[in-house]
Structure formats: structure tokens, C-alpha cells
C-alpha positions in Angstrom: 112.3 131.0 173.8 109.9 128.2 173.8 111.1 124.6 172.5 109.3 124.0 168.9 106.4 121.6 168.8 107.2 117.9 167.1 104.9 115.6 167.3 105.3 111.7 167.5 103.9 109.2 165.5 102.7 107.2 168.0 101.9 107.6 171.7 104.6 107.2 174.2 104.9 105.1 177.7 107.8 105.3 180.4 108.8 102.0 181.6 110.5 101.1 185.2 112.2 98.8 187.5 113.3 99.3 190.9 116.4 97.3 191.9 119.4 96.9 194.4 122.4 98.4 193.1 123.9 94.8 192.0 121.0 94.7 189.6 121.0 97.7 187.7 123.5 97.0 185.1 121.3 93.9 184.0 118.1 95.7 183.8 119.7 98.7 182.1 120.5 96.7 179.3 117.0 94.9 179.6 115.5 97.9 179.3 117.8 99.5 177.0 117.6 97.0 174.2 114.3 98.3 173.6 114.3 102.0 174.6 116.4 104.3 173.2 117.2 106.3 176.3 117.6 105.0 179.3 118.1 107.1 183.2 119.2 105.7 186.2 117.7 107.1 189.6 118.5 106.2 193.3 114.8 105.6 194.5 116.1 105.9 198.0 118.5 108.2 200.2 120.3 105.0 201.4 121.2 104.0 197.5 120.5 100.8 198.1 117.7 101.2 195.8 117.7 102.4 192.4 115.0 103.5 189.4 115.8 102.0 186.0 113.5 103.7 183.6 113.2 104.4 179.5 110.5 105.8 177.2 109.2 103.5 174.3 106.7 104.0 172.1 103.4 102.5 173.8 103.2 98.4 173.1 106.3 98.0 170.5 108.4 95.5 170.7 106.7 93.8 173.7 107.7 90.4 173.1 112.0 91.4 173.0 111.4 93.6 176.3 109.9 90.5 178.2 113.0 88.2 177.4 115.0 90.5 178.0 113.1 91.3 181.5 113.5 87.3 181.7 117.5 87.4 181.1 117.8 89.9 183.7 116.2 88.2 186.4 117.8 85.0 185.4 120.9 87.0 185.6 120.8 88.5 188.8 118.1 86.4 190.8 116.1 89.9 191.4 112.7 89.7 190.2 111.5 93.3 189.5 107.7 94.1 188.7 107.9 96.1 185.3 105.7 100.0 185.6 104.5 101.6 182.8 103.4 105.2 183.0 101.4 106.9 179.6 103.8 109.8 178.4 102.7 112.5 176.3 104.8 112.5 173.3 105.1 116.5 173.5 105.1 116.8 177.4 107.6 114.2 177.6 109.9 116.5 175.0 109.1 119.3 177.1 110.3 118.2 180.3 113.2 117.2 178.6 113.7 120.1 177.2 113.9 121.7 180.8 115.8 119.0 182.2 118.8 119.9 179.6 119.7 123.6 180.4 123.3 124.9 179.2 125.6 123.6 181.4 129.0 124.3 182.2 131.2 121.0 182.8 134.9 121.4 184.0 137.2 124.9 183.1 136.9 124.2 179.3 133.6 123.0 177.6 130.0 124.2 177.9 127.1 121.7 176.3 123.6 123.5 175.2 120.6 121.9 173.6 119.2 122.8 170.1 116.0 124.0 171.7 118.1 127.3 173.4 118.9 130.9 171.6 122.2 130.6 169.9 125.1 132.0 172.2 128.7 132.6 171.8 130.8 131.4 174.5 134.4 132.9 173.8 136.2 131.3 177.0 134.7 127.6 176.8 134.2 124.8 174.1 130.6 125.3 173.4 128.9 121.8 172.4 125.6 121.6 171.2 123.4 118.5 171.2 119.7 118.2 170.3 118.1 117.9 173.3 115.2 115.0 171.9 117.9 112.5 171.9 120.3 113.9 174.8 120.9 111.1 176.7 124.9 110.6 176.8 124.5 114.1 176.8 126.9 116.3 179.7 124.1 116.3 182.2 124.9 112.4 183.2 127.4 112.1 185.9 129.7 109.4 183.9 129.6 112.0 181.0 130.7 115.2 183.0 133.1 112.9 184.8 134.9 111.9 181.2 134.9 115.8 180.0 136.9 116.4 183.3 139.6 113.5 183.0 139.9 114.8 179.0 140.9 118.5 180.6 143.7 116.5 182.9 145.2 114.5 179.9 145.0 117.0 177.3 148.8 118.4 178.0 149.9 114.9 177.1 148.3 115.4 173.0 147.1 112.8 172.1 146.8 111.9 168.5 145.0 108.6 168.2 142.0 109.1 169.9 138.9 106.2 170.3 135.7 106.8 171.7 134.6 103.8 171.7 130.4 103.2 172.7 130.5 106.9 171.7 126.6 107.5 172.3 125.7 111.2 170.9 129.1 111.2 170.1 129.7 114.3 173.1 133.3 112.8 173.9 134.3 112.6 170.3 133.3 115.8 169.5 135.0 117.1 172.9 138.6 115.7 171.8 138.3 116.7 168.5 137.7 120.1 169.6 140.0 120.6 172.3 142.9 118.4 170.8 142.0 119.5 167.3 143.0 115.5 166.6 140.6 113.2 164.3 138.3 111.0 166.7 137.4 107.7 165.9 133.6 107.3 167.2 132.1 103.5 167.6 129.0 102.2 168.9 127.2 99.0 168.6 123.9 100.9 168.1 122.9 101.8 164.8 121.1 104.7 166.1 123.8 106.1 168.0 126.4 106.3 165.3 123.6 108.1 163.2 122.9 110.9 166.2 126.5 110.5 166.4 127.2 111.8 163.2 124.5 114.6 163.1 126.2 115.6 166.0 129.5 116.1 164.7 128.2 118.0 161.4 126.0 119.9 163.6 129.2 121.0 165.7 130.9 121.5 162.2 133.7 118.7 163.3 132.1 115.9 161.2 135.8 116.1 159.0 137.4 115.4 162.1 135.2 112.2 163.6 134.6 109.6 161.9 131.6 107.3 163.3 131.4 104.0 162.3 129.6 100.9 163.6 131.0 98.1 165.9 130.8 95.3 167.8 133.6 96.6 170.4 137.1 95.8 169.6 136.1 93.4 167.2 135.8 96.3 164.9 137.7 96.5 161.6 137.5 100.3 161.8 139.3 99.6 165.2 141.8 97.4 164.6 143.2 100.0 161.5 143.5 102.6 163.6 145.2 101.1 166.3 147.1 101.9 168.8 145.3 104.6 170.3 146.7 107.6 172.7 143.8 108.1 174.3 140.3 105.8 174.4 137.2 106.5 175.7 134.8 104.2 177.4 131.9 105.2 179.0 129.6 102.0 179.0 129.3 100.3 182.2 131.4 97.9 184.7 131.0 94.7 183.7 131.6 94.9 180.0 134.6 97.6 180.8 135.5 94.5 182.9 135.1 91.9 180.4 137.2 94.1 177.2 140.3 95.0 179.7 142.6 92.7 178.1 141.8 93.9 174.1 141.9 97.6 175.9 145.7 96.7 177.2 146.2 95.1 173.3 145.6 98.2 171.3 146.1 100.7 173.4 149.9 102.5 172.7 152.6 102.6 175.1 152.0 105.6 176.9 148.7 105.8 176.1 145.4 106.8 178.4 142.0 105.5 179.3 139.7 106.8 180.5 136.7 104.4 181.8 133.3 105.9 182.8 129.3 103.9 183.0 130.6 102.7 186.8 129.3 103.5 190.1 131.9 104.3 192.7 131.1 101.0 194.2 132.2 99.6 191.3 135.5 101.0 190.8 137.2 98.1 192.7 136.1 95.4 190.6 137.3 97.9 187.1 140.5 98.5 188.9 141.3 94.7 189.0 140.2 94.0 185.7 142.5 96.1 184.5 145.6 96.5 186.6 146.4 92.5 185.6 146.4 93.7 182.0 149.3 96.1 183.2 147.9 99.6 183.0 148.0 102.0 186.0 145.6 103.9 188.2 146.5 107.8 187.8 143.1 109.3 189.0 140.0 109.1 190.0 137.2 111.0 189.6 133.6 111.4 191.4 130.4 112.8 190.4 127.8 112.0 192.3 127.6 107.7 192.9 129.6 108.2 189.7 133.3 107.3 189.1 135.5 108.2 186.1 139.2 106.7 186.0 142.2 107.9 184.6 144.8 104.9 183.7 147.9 104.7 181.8 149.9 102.0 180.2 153.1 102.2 181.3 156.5 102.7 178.9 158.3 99.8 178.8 162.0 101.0 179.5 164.2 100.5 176.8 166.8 97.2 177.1 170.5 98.4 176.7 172.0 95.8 174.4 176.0 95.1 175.2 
């Protein structure tokens, strides 16, 4: 079936940098503060090299792009020379639409687009996401790598469960459907928690997930619900770096994480962060140049009293 025609009110353009690898989380959130999608590409076989690139619509918010182009370089000492490419508005849905076929991720959950037939799928978790806005989406490494630590911690039943930078909301939805727990979803991105939420009432789980907006753990929403059993955070190293110690704060005794948004080269510099906060490597994951750990807070043994 073909995908439905929607037009855009204005015309589109894709926007890139190429970087070394130490430079791509500054540039993804250059880039990201004014696109709302954002794909990261290795632009050589080495990986040395990578492709940072997002679709805007053509000439908005020029002047917030170039300071945050400005940051970035300041950051990292890499100046990269910004490409811009004219997208059609209904090519560039189209190719996404073929970019995003079902796909099967792990034993248990299947994700499928909007834009394909209706299917029942009676031995997996089917969740369906509109392909427009399907970044975050089980086609990204970090994503697939989160729904496959979920399936390893499930036997453990959770019940307090964060997702916290929830995106499309796809991990939310995936607990809440395989744990049959509620879900606490938080992004700082107003348009995220609204896809979020569309999600969830698409998937007929929005009485189970609750999305709210948030500035990290210094969300209200966050601190009621606390501890959690099980958090999700797929964002990317340095922030996951930077939030280890509030992580360790509210997270239960007992309780899992499970940290995505890191390249495998990263994973040392996570690991540190968080092992002097006290919680424990159980496993890592790979997909791709992406990681995906599993860690644990230990239980503090119980003190006999005389």
C-alpha cells in the first residue's frame, strides 16, 4: 500500500556536519536544538568520521542554529562547514517511509509504522509508531539495544518504571506492555512528550504512561514517583555522565538501569561515572558502534542488631 500524501507547509532542507567521533555529541545537540529529528552516520569505514544531519524547514530559525553551530565548535575545537541540501517535503516522507519497515527487535516486540496494512502479530509485542516523526523509533541502534536489555530484566518485575528523555515514547510503551506496569515518560522537549502521548493512545496504553515534561531529575513529576525499579535513559554519554549521581539518588535498592545514546567507545567513560555512584555493571550490549548497559544498584545487606 502506498504511504498517504501530506503535504508541508513550507519547503524542507537537510542540514550536515561531518565530525570526528569526539565531536558528534556537541553537534548533535547543535543541530538538534533546531531540527526535530536528528541521524547520525559514520561517513567513513574507519569510523573515524561521522555525518550529523537533520531536516528543518528551509531558513527558520537561522540565527539559534548559528550559535549553536558556534557553541559546538567552541566546545570541541572542531570547526565543521555546515551543508544544506533542498528536501522535498513529500520525497523526504517517502524515503522515510521506506526507511522504516516492520521490524522485529529482540524475541518479544515487533515496531511497524502507520503508513503499513494493519497486521496482527500473535507471538510478539507489536508497536506502532507514525513513521513522519519516527526518530527514537526501533530502527536506531541505542533503541533496539534498550528493547533487548528490557527482555533480560523483565523476570525481575519491575513496578516503578521511568523512561526518562522518552522521545516517541517507544520504551515506555514497551514496559508498559510487557510488564503491564504504569510508565512514567519525561522529556525536556515539548514536542516529544506530545508525540509521546499520541503514541501511547495510539497503542491504546495512554492509561498506563503518563508523559509529562522535564528538565531531567529536576522534575516534580520525578521526584513523586520516586524510587524507580527500572529507568530508562537513552540520551547520550556526556549528560548520562553528568546525572549519575541523581540516577544513584532515586533509583530503589535493587533497582535497574538501563543507559543507551553512547557509542561503544564511550562506554568506559559511562561506566566510571557511574560505578562511583555505587551501581554495578551486569551487561553489555552491542548494536552496531552502539552500546546499551545493564546496571544495578546493589542491596544493602541488612545490619544484625545485638
Amino acid at each position: 500500500m502506498a504511504p498517504p500524501t501530506r503535504r508541508h507547509a513550507t519547503s524542507l532542507e537537510t542540514i550536515s556536519v561531518t565530525v570526528p567521533e569526539a565531536a558528534v555529541e556537541a553537534y548533535e545537540n547543535a543541530i538538534g536544538s533546531v531540527c526535530a529529528t536528528v541521524g547520525i552516520f559514520e561517513a567513513n569505514p574507519e569510523g573515524t568520521q561521522w555525518r550529523v544531519e537533520g531536516v528543518k524547514d528551509t531558513g527558520h530559525r537561522e540565527d539559534e542554529l548559528a550559535a549553536a553551530l558556534v557553541l559546538a565548535e567552541l566546545t570541541t575545537g572542531v570547526s565543521a562547514p555546515l551543508e544544506r541540501a533542498s528536501t522535498e517535503a513529500e520525497g523526504w516522507l517517502a524515503r522515510t517511509y521506506e526507511a522504516f519497515p516492520e521490524q522485529e527487535v529482540g524475541r518479544r516486540f515487533v515496531v511497524r509504522g502507520t503508513h503499513l496494512p494493519d497486521s496482527k502479530n500473535a507471538t510478539r509485542i507489536v508497536l506502532t509508531l507514525d513513521a513522519g516523526v519516527a526518530f527514537g523509533s526501533g530502527e536506531h541502534g541505542s533503541t533496539r539495544g534498550c528493547l533487548r536489555a528490557l527482555e533480560r530484566v523483565a523476570y525481575r518485575h519491575p513496578r516503578r518504571i521511568l523512561d526518562l528523555g522518552c522521545g516517541t515514547g517507544i520504551l515506555a510503551m514497551a514496559a508498559a506492555a510487557l510488564l503491564h506496569q504504569k510508565v512514567l515518560a519525561v522529556d525536556i522537549e515539548p514536542w516529544s512528550v506530545r508525540v509521546a502521548a499520541q503514541n501511547a493512545k495510539r497503542n491504546q496504553l495512554n492509561r498506563t504512561i503518563t508523559c509529562r515534561l522535564g528538565n531531567g531529575w529536576q522534575t516534580p513529576a520525578i521526584w513523586k514517583a520516586a524510587p524507580f525499579d527500572l529507568v530508562f535513559a537513552n540520551i547520550l554519554a556526556r549528560p548520562l555522565c553528568l546525572m549519575a549521581k541523581d540516577l544513584a539518588r532515586y533509583l530503589a535498592p535493587g533497582g535497574t538501569v538501563i543507559l543507551a545514546g553512547l557509542l561503544r567507545t564511550q562506554v568506559r567513560m559511562v561506566l566510571a561515572a557511574h560505578r562511583r555512584q555505587g551501581l554495578v555493571l551486569e551487561q553489555e550490549l552491542h548494536e552496531g558502534e552502539w552500546a546499551t548497559l545493564i546496571l544495578r544498584r546493589p542491596v544493602l545487606p541488612i545490619r544484625k542488631t545485638a
